[in-house]
Structures are given as structure tokens and as C-alpha cells.
N, C-alpha and C positions, 0 to 999 in steps of 0.2 A: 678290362684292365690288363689284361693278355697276361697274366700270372703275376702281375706286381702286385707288391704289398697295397693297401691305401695308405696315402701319404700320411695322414694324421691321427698323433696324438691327443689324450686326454690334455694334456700339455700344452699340446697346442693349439685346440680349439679352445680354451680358455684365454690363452695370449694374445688369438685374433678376436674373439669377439668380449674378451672383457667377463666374461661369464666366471663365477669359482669356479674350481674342476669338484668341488662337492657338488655342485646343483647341476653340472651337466654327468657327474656320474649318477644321481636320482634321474636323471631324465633320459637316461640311457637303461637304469635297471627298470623303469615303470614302463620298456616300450617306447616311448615317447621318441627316442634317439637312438636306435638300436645299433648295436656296430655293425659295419662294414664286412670287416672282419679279426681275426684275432690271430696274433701271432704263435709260434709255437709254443711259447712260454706264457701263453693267454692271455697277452695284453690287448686293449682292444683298439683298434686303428677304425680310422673317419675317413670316407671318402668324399667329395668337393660337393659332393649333395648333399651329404648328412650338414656337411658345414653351412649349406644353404637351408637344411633344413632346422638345425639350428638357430640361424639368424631369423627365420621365419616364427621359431618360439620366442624369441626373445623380445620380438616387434609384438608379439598380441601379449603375450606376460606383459610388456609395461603399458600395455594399454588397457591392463588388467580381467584379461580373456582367461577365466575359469579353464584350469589341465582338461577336465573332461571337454570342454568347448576345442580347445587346441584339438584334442586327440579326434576330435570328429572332422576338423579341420584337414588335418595333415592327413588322416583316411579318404578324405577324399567326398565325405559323408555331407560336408556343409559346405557351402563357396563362402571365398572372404570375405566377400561384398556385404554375404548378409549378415556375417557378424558385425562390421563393421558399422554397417546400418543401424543393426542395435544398441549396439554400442554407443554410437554417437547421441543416442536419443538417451542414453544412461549416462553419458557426460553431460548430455545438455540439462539435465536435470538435479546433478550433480551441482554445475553450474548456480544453477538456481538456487540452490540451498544455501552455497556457500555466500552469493551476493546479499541472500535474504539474513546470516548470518554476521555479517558485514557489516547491514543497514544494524541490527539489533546490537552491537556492540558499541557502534558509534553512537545510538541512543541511548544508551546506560551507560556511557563517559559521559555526554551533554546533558544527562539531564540527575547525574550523580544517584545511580538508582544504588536501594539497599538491598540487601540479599533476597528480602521475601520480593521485591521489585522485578526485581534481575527475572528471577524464576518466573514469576507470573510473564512478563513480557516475553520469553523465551517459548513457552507453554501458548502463549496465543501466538506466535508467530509460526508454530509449528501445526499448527494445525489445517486441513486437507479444506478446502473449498468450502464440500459439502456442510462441515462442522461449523464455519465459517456462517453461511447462510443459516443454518439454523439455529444460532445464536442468537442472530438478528432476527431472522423469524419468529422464536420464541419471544423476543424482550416487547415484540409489536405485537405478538396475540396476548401478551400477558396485562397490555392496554387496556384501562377503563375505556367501554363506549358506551356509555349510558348516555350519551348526550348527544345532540348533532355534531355538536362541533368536535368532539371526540373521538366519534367514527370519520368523520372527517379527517382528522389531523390522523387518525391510520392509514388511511386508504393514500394520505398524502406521502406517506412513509414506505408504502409495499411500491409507489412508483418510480422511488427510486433508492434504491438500496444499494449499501456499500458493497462495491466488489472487486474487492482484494488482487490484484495482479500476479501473475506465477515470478514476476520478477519487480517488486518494488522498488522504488527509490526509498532515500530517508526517509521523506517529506510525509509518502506514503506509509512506512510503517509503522513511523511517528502516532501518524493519523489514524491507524486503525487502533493503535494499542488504546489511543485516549478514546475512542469511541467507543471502543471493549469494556472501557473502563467506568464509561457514564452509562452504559447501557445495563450497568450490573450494579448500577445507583439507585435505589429504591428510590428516593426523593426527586432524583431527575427524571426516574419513571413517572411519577407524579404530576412533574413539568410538563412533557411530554403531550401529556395524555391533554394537560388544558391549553397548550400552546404549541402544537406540533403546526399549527397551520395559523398566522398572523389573522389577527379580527379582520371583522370584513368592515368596509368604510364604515357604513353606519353604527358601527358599535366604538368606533375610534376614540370620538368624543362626547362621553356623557353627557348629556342635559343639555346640548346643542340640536337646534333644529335640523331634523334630515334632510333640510333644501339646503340649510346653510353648512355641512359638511359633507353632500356631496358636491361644492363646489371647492371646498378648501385642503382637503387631503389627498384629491386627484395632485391640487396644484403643488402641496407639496413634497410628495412623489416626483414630481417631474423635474421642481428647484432643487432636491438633492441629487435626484440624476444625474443633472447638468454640473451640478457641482464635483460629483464623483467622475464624471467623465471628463472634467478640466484636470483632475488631482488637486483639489481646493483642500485644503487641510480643512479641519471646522475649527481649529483656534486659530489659524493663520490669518491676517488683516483681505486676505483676497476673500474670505467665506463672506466676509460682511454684506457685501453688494445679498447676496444670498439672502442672507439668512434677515435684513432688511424687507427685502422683497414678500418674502412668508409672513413676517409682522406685519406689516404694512398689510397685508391682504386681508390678516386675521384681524385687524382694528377694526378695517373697512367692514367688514361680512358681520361681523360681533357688535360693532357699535361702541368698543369699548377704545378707550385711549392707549398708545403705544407708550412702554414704561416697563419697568423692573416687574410689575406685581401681572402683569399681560404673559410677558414673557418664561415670569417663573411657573404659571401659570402653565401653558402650552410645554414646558419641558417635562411638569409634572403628568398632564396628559401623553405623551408621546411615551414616558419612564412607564406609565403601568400598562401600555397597549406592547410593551415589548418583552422580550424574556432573554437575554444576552448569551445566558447557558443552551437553548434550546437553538440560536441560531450558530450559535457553538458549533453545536451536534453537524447541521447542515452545510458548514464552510468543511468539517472535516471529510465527510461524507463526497464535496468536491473535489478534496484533495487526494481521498483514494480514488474515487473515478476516474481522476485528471480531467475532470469537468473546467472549462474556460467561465473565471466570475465576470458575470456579465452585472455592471455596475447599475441598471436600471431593476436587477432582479434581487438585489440586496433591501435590507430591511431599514428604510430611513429614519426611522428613531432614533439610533442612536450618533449617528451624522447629529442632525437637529440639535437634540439635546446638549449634545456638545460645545455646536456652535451658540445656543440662546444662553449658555451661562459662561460666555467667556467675563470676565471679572472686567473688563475696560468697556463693555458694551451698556449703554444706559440701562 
């Protein structure tokens, strides 16, 4: 400096970089900013480093770099890179909460929650993976399996299990809170345990011979399929050809007449082969995956049903 003063002021490094002169005079008595030097009258003057070395506080301060991280910094102790690195994976996480916050707000204005609501959703949205999994693992070993079909409808349950994304959408957090919600449902526990996995053909329909349903519930498996993959509504006049086609079969294979008491018949069949809350559970379960529904692998009882009791149909 060849005997000159440094050029700046408390004053004025405030003025150039925006700083109060309270928080760059703390960051000059903590070390952080040490003067230059000091006039005779012991004021403390800045040189064009110190000023650079202040803008270099100021840039990790708002990116919220802890004084002792800084002071390891500007010693020389740390490179910036690697804070920065850190950093960024502590925003990016930050991130995450605040979208996952976002999602939960927007679900408790849509779906008008009450205060003990709010909290409970708030409380399962916060919670770590792990807690997450074990939740569901507990609600699935807490499963009766006294039976075949029981252990069965578990083992259908451990293969594919909800998991929660670090950044969900609505749709998904929607989704987990209402399967949080039936999972901690004694009575859907219940469901669960005797309909976690749809009857196998031959149990479909009672008191029907096993030659004659395993020809008829492959078939109509396939006529809802077809019907789900056009986008046939089952009360729209386009299900008809359909849902025709399945009567028709079931006349022919039964022997019995097409009519009102065939048809109510068959829907009441189809209504206790199904369980609507248990296939609940498994659309939600899609929805946190972001599993693609694959219209053949949907349960067609309730298509059927539908369509055999539209009120214009004989």
C-alpha cells in the first residue's frame, strides 16, 4: 500500500455491499473481518480484499453457511466447492420438505380437514422412510393367516408395498395418508386378511359346476377388459354389446333363460366375490408407486355389476 491509509470505511463497506455496519462491525470484532488497519484515532479502515473478503461472507451467510463453516472457509481450512456440495444436498432436501408441505396444505383445503385431521396428516407426512415401511410392515404381520387364502393375501401384500417418494406429488400424498388411514382400521384389517387377494375362479360362483365356470369367468375377464380398454362406461348404451355378450354366454353354459332374475342373479354373484375397500387399498398403493393401471389387471366385478343393473336393460 506504500504507506497509504486503506481506502475504506466502516461506512463504506456497508454502502457498497448493503451490509448494516452493526453486522460487519460483529464480523470484524469475531475475527471474521479483521481491519486492514486503524487510523490514528482508531478507526478501522478496509482494504479491497477485506471488501472482497466480505462479499465472500455475505454470498455463504445467504446461502445460510454456519460463522464457524465461513471461518474455516476464509482460513483457508475448507474449499468452497465442498461446502457448496453440502450445501446443495441440504437445499435439495430442504426442497423436499417444503414441496411435501405444499402437497399437505393443498390436501387439507380439498378435503376441508379438522384440526385433529390437519395434525394426524401432517405427523404421517413427516415421517423418515424407514418409519414408513414399518408401519406397513407391522399392519401386514398383524394379519390373520390361519388360512390359505390369508397367508396368501399377505405374502400378496410384502410384494408390493407402498413406497412413499422423497418428493411426492398431491395425488401421492393424498394416497398415502388414506392408506395410513385404513391400515390403522381394525375392520379393514379384517377385509384385508379375507380379501387381500381376489378368489380363485373356482370359488367365484357357488353351486356352479367347475367345468362350467371355468369356461365363464376367464370369458368374462376378457369382455371387461375389452371393455376397459375401449373406455366403455358400464352405464353408457356402448357397455351393452358387452355386457349382452356375458349374458348370453351365461344363459348358454347355465341353461337358464336371459332376463331380469339371470341377470340380478350374476350381479349378486360378482357383488360378494368382490370387496371395493380392499381394492381401495390397491389402486392407492398404485398411486403412490406411480404404478401405470393396467386395465386387464383391474378387478371386474365391479365394471359387471354395474353394467347388469343399469335400470333400461331387460
Amino acid at each position: 500500500m506504500n504507506g497509504a491509509t486503506p481506502p475504506h470505511s466502516i461506512g463504506e463497506l456497508s454502502a457498497r455491499t448493503g451490509v448494516p455496519v452493526r453486522t460487519i462491525r460483529f464480523y470484524s470484532d469475531t475475527g471474521l473481518l479483521p481491519p486492514t488497519h486503524r487510523t490514528p484515532a482508531g478507526y478501522r479502515r478496509y482494504s479491497d480484499a477485506a471488501l472482497s473478503r466480505l462479499h465472500l461472507i455475505c454470498v455463504l451467510r445467504e446461502l445460510d453457511v454456519d460463522l464457524a463453516t465461513v471461518r474455516r472457509v476464509l482460513d483457508g481450512d475448507l474449499p468452497v466447492a465442498e461446502v457448496a456440495a453440502a450445501h446443495a444436498d441440504a437445499t435439495a432436501l430442504q426442497i423436499r420438505v417444503l414441496r411435501t408441505r405444499q402437497s399437505m396444505l393443498r390436501l387439507v383445503a380439498q378435503r376441508g380437514s379438522s384440526i385433529e385431521e390437519t395434525v394426524l396428516m401432517h405427523r404421517l407426512s413427516r415421517l423418515t422412510s424407514d418409519e414408513r415401511r414399518r408401519m406397513v410392515a407391522d399392519f401386514i404381520a398383524d394379519l390373520s393367516t390361519d388360512t390359505p387364502r390369508a397367508r396368501s393375501g399377505a405374502a400378496a401384500l410384502r410384494t408390493a408395498l407402498p413406497d412413499f417418494p422423497d418428493v411426492p406429488s398431491d395425488a401421492q400424498l393424498a394416497a398415502w395418508v388414506e392408506i395410513a388411514e385404513l391400515i390403522a382400521d381394525d375392520g379393514f384389517r379384517a377385509r384385508m386378511a379375507q380379501a387381500a387377494v381376489p378368489p380363485a375362479d373356482e370359488d367365484a360362483l357357488p353351486g356352479v359346476a367347475p367345468e362350467a365356470v371355468a369356461e365363464l369367468i376367464p370369458f368374462v375377464r376378457q369382455t371387461v377388459a375389452a371393455a376397459r380398454a375401449a373406455d366403455i362406461d358400464p352405464d353408457g348404451d356402448d357397455a351393452v354389446p358387452f355386457v349382452d355378450a356375458v349374458v348370453e354366454r351365461f344363459a348358454a353354459t347355465l341353461g337358464r333363460p336371459d332376463g331380469t332374475e339371470l341377470r340380478e342373479w350374476m350381479a349378486r354373484q360378482f357383488e360378494a366375490g368382490h370387496d371395493p375397500l380392499v381394492e381401495r387399498y390397491w389402486r392407492l398403493v398404485w398411486i403412490v408407486n406411480d404404478w401405470q393401471v393396467v386395465p386387464a389387471h383391474l378387478p371386474f366385478q365391479p365394471w359387471m355389476v354395474k353394467a347388469l343393473r343399469r335400470r333400461d336393460l331387460p
